[in-house]
C-alpha positions as CSV (number, residue, x, y, z in Angstrom):
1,X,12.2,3.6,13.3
2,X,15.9,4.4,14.7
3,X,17.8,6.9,12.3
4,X,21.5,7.5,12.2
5,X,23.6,8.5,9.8
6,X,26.4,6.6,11.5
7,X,24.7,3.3,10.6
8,X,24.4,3.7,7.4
9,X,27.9,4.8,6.9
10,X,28.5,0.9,8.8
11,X,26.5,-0.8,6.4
12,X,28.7,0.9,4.0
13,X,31.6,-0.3,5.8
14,X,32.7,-2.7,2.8
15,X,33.7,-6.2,3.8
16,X,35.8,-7.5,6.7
17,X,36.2,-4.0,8.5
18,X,38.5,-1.6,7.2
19,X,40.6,-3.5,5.3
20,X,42.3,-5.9,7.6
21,X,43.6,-8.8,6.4
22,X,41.9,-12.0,7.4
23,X,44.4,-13.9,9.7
24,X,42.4,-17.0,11.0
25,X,39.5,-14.3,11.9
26,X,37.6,-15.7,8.8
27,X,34.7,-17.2,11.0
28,X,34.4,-14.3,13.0
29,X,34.4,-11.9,10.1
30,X,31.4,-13.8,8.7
31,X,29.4,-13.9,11.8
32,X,29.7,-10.5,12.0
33,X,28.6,-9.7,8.1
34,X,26.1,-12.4,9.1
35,X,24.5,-10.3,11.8
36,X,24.7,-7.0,10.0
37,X,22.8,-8.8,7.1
38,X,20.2,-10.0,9.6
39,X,20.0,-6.5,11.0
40,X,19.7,-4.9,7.2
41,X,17.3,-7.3,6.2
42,X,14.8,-6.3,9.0
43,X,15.2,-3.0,8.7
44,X,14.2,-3.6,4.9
45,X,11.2,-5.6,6.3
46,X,10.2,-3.4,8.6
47,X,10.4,-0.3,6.0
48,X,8.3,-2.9,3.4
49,X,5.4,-3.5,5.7
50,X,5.7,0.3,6.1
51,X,5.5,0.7,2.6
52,X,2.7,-1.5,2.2
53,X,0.8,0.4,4.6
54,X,1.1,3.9,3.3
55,X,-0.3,1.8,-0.1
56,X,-3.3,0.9,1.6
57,X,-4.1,4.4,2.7
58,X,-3.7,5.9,-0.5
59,X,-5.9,2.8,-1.9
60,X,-8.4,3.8,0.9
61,X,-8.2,7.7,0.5
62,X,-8.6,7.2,-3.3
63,X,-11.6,5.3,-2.8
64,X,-13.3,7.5,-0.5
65,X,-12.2,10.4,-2.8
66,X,-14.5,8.8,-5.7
67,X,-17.5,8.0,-3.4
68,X,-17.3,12.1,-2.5
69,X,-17.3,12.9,-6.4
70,X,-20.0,10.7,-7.6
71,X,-21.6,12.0,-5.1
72,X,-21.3,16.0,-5.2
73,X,-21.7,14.9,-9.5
74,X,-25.0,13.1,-8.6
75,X,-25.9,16.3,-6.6
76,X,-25.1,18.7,-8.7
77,X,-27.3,16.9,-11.4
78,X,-30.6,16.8,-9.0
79,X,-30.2,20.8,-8.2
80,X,-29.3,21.3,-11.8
81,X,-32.8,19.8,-12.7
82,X,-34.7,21.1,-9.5
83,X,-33.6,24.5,-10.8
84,X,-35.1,23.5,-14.4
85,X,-38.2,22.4,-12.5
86,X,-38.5,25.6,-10.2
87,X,-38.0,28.0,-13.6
88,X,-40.6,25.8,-15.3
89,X,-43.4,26.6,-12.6
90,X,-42.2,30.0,-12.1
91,X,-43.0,31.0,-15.9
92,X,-46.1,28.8,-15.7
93,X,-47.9,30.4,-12.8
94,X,-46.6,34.1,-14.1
């Protein structure tokens, strides 16, 4: 993505650049807003999809994250019982 502070101090610009008055240079004046809106517009697409992706991760990375807790949880429960077993047989056979 290009950066700049100088752009976005263009889109700040305000409307028909710097205060001119419009003297038959309406058309022109609104092909240029026109364009800038285009431009601003896919930037704000292009920073959506962007969005939408880093969603996804965290979705995905969220997901994952509970697979690897119900799983240490499930193995934690199966030692915590092997250990029962193990102390069971140990005081049995002493």
């Amino acid at each position: 993505m290009k950066r700049g502070g100088g752009r976005r101090e263009e889109e700040k610009g305000g409307w028909g650049g710097g205060g001119r008055k419009h003297e038959g240079g309406g058309w022109r004046d609104l092909s240029i807003l026109t364009d800038r809106l285009s431009k601003i517009n896919e930037a704000l697409a292009r920073r959506v999809m962007a969005r939408n992706e880093y969603d996804k991760t965290i979705q995905e990375t969220e997901a994952a994250y509970m697979k690897i807790l119900e799983s240490s949880q499930t193995l934690l429960h199966v030692l915590k019982r092997e250990t029962v077993n193990l102390t069971k047989k140990k005081q049995y056979s002493s």
